[in-house]
Each structure stands twice: as C-alpha cells, then as structure tokens.
N, C-alpha and C positions, 0 to 999 in steps of 0.2 A: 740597552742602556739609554738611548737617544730617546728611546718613546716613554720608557719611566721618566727620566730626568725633566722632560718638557710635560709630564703628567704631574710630577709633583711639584714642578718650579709653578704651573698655573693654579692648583689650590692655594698656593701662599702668596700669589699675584693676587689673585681674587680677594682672599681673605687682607689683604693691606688694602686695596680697594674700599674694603667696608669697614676698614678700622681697626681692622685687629693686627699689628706690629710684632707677634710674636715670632712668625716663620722669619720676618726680614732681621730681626733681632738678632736668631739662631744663625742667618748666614745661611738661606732655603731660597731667597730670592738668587736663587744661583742657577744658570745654564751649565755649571762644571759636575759633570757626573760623580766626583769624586764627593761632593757635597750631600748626596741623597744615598750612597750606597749603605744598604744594611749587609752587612757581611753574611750572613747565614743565608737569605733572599740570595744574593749575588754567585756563592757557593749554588745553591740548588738551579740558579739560574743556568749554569756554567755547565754544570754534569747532568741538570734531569730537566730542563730548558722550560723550566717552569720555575719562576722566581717572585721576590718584590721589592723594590727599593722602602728604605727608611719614612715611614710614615711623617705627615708634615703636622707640627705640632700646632692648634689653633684654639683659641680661647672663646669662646663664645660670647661671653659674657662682654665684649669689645665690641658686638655686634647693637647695630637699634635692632634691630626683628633679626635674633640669636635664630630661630628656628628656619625662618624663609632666609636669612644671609648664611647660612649654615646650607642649603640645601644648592643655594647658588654658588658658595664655596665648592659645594661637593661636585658638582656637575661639571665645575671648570676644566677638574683636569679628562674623561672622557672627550668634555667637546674638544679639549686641546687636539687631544688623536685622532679625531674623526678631520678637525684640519689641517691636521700634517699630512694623513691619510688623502687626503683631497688637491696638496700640493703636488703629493708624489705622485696624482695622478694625473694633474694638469701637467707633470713636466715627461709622465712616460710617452704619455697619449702621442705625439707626434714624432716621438722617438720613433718610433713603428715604421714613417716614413722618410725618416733620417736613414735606419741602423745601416748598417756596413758591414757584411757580412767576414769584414778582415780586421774589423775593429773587434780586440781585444776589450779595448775599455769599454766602449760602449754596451756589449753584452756583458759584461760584471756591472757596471753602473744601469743597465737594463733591468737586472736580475735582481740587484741591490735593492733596489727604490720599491719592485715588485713584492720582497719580503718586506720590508719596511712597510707596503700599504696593508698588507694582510697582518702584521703584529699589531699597527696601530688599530685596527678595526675591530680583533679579537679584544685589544685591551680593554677600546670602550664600551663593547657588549658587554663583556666579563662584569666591567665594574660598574656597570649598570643594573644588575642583579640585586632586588632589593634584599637581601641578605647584607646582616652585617657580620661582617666593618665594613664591605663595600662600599661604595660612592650611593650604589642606587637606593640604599637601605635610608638614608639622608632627604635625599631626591624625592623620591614616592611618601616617605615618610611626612612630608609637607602635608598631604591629604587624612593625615592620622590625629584623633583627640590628644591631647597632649599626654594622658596621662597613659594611653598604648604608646605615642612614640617615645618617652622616655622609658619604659618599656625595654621597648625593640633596641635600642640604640644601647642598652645594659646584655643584650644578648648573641654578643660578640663570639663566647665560647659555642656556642649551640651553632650560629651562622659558620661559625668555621670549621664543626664538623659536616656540616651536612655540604658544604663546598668540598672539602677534601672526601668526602663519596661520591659525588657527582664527578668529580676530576678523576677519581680509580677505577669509573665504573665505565667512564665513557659517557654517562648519562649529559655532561657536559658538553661535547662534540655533538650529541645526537639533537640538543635542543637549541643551540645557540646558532649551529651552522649555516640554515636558512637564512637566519635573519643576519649571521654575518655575508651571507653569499649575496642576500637581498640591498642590503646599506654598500658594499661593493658595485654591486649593480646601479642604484640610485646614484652614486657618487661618479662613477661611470658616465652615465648618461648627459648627467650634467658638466661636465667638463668636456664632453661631446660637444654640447652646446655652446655652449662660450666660443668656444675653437670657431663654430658655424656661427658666431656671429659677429663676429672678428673678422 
C-alpha cells in the first residue's frame, strides 16, 4: 500500500503540475492510502499478493502537449518507486555496519525496507511495460504516429489479457527479473557511492 499510494499520489502530482486539476479535485493529491484503494485490487492484493490501487483520473485535454504531458504524467509514478526504492537503499546500506545482532528492531526494520526496495522496483518495471493500461504503454507510446497511439491507448481489454498470461505462466518473472535484479544493482552501486564520497 506505501508503494501504490506514493505511485498514484505522483501521477496526480504531475498531472496538477501541467494543469490538469482533476486528481487534486477528486482528493488523489493524498498520501492517505485510504484515498487510492480499489477494493477488488486491495482484496487480491491481500490473498494472492498481486493487486492495484484505484486508478488516478486525468483529463488530457488540461494538458498544452495532451500527448508528451500525458507520457510525463505516466512515468511519474514508476519514477516515484524507483526513488523510494533508492531511499531505502541509502538508508539499509549502512545499516549493515550498524546492525546488532540483539536488536530485534533493527532486523524487522532491516528486512522491512529490504522488501520495500524489491516491491518498489517490481512496480516500476511492471508498469513500465508498454502494454496498456500500463504507464509504459503512455511512455513509449510518445514515439508512436498519432493515429497508432490512439490506437494502442483504446486497447486496454487486449493489453490486459496478454498481462494476465504472462502473470499465470510465469513468463512475467522469467523476463523482467534481470532487468529488475539489474536496476537493484545500478541503484546499489550508486548509493555506494555517495556513502564514498561523503
């Protein structure tokens, strides 16, 4: 719920950013998880840990360049997770040579932040997938004539079966894993650095 809520609170951050008032309208400029949950998402989230919070509502048409402010909306909330992902990594990194092997908290708030970095990093590969509804479908879609991406962006039912095959089959795991093991690594390194040069 921390990495949806801070995914869909920065699509509606962004999209007020460029003019569009309709998330801050609906009460989406919110950090209160209660504000984004979709009850159905939140259910499957709970029993089969695969879920989605309440999509943020945006108008385009609020936008000057609907299609480029529309692709920079969409991206917001990925990059949100890739820097929360990047916080909980600057703050585990030295943990290491904190931890205490009789400190209770510190191994739950160790282990904590550790799934916290691997949710957020799954989220933002996932919804990086130009498939729609995803974000990435938005994103990548920038590079498309207009009249394939309005298209693609009407092809919601199709993108979300071939997403829920790839999720049954495993095909899911077997293609994103790298590149999530890889952006973990990248993210990694650099907060390595910082440290060294501090």
């Amino acid at each position: 719920m921390i990495c949806l809520t801070i995914h869909e609170f920065s699509h509606g951050f962004a999209a007020f950013l460029l003019g569009d008032t309709l998330a801050k309208n609906d009460g989406r400029l919110s950090l209160n998880p209660i504000r984004h949950i979709d009850p159905i998402g939140f259910i499957c989230l709970l029993f089969f840990r695969f879920g989605w919070a309440k999509p943020v509502m945006i108008d385009p048409h609020n936008f000057k360049d609907p299609k480029n402010d529309m692709a920079i909306t969409a991206f917001a909330g990925p990059l949100s997770n890739l820097m929360l992902a990047f916080v909980c990594i600057l703050i585990t990194t030295p943990m290491n040579a904190l931890y205490n092997g009789d400190s209770v908290i510190v191994i739950y708030s160790y282990f904590f932040l550790q799934y916290l970095i691997y949710i957020n990093i799954i989220l933002a590969v996932f919804n990086m997938l130009p498939l729609p509804p995803l974000d990435g479908s938005k994103v990548f879609g920038v590079i498309l004539p207009e009249r394939l991406y309005f298209q693609m962006m009407s092809a919601d039912r199709i993108g979300f079966i071939i997403l829920i095959i790839m999720i049954s089959t495993g095909a899911f795991g077997t293609i994103l894993s790298p590149i999530i093991e890889g952006l973990h690594r990248v993210l990694s390194i650099l907060a390595q650095n910082i440290y060294f040069f501090l």
